[in-house]
C-alpha positions in Angstrom: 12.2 7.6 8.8 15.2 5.5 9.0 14.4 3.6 5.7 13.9 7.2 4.2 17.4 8.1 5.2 19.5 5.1 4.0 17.7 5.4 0.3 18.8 9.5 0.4 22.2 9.0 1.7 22.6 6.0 -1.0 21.1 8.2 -3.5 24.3 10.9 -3.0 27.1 8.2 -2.7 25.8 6.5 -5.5 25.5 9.8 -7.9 29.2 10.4 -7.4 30.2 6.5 -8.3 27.6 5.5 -10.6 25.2 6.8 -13.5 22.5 4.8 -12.4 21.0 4.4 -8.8 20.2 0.8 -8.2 18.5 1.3 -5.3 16.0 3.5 -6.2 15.1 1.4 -9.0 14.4 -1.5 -6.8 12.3 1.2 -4.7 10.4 2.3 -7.7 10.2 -1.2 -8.9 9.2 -2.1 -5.0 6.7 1.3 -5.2 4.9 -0.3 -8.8 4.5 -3.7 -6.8 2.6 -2.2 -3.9 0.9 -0.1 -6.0 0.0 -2.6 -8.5 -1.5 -4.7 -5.3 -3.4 -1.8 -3.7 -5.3 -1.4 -7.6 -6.2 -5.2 -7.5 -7.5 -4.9 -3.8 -9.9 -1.5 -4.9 -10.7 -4.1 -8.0 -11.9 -6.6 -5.8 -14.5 -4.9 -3.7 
């Protein structure tokens, strides 16, 4: 996945600048959103 590959190669650039990695925050924050979604959907039914 291409998506995949931009978030790893990121992920190494910004380890070598930066303490934190703001993109995978925003993925995990991104990941908590869908997931959040998905449990109100199975709440629905």
């Amino acid at each position: 996945m291409v998506a995949f590959g931009m978030v790893f190669l990121a992920r190494q650039v910004n380890q070598r600048f930066a303490g934190i990695d703001i993109i995978e925050i925003i993925s995990i924050r991104r990941y908590d959103a869908i997931r959040r979604g998905l449990f109100k959907q199975l709440q629905h039914r």
